[in-house]
C-alpha positions as CSV (number, residue, x, y, z in Angstrom):
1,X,0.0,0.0,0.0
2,X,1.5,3.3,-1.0
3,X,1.7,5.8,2.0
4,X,1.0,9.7,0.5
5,X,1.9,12.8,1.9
6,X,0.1,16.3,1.9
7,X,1.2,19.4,2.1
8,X,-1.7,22.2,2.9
9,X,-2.2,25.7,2.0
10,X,-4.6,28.5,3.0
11,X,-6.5,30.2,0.3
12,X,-9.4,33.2,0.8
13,X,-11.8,33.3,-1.7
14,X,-14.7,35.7,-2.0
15,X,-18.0,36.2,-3.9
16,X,-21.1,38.7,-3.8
17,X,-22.6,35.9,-4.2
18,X,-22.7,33.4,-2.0
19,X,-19.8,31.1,0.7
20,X,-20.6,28.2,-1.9
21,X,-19.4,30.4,-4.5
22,X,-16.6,31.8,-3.0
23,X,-15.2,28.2,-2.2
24,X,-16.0,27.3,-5.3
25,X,-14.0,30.2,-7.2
26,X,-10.9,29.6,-4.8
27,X,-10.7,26.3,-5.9
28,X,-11.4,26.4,-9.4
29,X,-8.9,29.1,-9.4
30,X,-6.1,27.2,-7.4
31,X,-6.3,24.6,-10.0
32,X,-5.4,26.4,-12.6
33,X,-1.5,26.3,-10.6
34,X,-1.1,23.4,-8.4
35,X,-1.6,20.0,-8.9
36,X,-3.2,17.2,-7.2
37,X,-5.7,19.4,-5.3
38,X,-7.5,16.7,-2.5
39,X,-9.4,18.2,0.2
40,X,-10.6,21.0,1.8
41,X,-11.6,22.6,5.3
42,X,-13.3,25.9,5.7
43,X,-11.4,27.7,8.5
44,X,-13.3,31.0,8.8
45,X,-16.3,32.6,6.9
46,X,-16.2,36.8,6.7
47,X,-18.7,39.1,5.1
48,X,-19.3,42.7,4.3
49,X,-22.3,44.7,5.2
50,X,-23.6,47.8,3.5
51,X,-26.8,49.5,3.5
52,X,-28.2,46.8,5.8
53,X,-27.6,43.6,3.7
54,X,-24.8,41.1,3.4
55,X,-22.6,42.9,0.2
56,X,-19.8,39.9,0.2
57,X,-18.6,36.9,1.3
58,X,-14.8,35.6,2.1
59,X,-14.5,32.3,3.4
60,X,-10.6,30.9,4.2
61,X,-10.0,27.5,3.5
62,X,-7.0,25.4,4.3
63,X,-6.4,23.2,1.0
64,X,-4.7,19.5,1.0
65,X,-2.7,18.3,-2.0
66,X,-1.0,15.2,-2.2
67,X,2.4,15.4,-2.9
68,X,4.5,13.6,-5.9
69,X,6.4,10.0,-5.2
């Protein structure tokens, strides 16, 4: 059985949208430069209020990829 090792990285991503979304973007957009993306774990969810209403959403994630053998 082969043993794999992760290293893990903390990304912010952020949407006017929604948490979902700004998950999703960081991802997607992580992907584009690192390889072997395998997990994630929402560490803190931020927003921005104006005029009353949420305006924006940042959520940090921590990000596991496995490394190379």
């Amino acid at each position: 059985m082969t043993q794999h090792v992760y290293k893990q990285i903390e990304l912010t991503g952020s949407s006017e949208k929604s948490i979902d979304d700004a998950v999703k973007g960081a991802i997607k957009r992580a992907s584009k430069t690192l390889r072997n993306l395998n997990w994630f774990e929402i560490t803190e969810t931020r927003g921005h209020i104006e005029n009353g209403k949420v305006a924006h959403w940042q959520v940090t994630l921590k990000v596991g990829m496995r490394l190379e053998d």
